[in-house]
C-alpha positions, 0 to 999 in steps of 0.5 A: 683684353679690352673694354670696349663702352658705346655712348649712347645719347637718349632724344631731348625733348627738342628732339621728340617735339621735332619729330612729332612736327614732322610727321604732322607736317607729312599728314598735311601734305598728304591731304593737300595733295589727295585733294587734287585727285579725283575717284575714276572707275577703272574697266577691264577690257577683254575681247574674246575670239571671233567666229573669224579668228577661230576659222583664220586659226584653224585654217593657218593648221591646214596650210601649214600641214599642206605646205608640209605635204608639199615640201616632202613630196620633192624629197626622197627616201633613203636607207641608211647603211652603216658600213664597219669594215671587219679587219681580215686575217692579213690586216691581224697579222700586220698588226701583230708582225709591226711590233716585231719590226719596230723591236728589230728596228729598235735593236737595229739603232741601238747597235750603233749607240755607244755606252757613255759615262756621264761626270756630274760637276758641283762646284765646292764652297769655298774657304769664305762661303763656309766662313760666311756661312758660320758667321750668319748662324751664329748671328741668328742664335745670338738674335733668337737669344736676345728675343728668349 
């Protein structure tokens, strides 16, 4: 465990004076330059609509609804028909014999597959590996040893 201690250095008198003269140094700066500004009323503008804005606003909807009514007499009504083809008693009975034809086209090629053994091959250590091998564990007992 370890102490850990932080100096700390307490302000001199320098230091106070030093900072009492910079905040009245900021004071006096801030006076000098009040000095040059002038009080100045400010007025908010408003407008409110017109009798024209109104009738342009409400004239805008009925041009638009008329463009609208135009542009809907070139198009024409149309029914949507959704159309789902119900499979018939041919295509259910497709279906169930297509699996039946791939069984017997499955038998079929299996029949001319032959049975082969597979011979899985390992290389065996050798004389040195096995030497090899024994040394390095010996070597690492006598390290975790020496580290104990």
């Amino acid at each position: 465990k370890v102490d850990v201690a932080v100096k700390q250095r307490l302000p001199t008198t320098e230091d106070i004076q030093a900072e009492a003269a910079a905040e009245e140094r900021a004071a006096r700066v801030l006076q000098e330059a009040s000095k040059g500004l002038s009080k100045v009323d400010t007025v908010v503008k408003q407008r409110l609509p017109t009798v024209d804005d109104i009738k342009a606003e409400a004239t805008a909807e009925e041009k638009a609804a008329c463009i609208l009514q135009e542009a809907s007499k070139g198009l024409t009504k149309v029914d949507t028909v959704v159309r789902q083809r119900i499979p018939t008693v041919d295509d259910i009975q497709a279906e169930a014999t297509a699996g039946e034809k791939a069984a017997k086209i499955l038998q079929d090629v299996s029949k001319g597959l032959n049975k082969v053994d597979t011979f899985v091959r390992q290389r065996l250590p050798t004389l040195d590996d096995i030497k090899r091998e024994a040394t390095a564990e010996e070597r690492a007992a006598q390290v975790l040893q020496e580290a104990s």
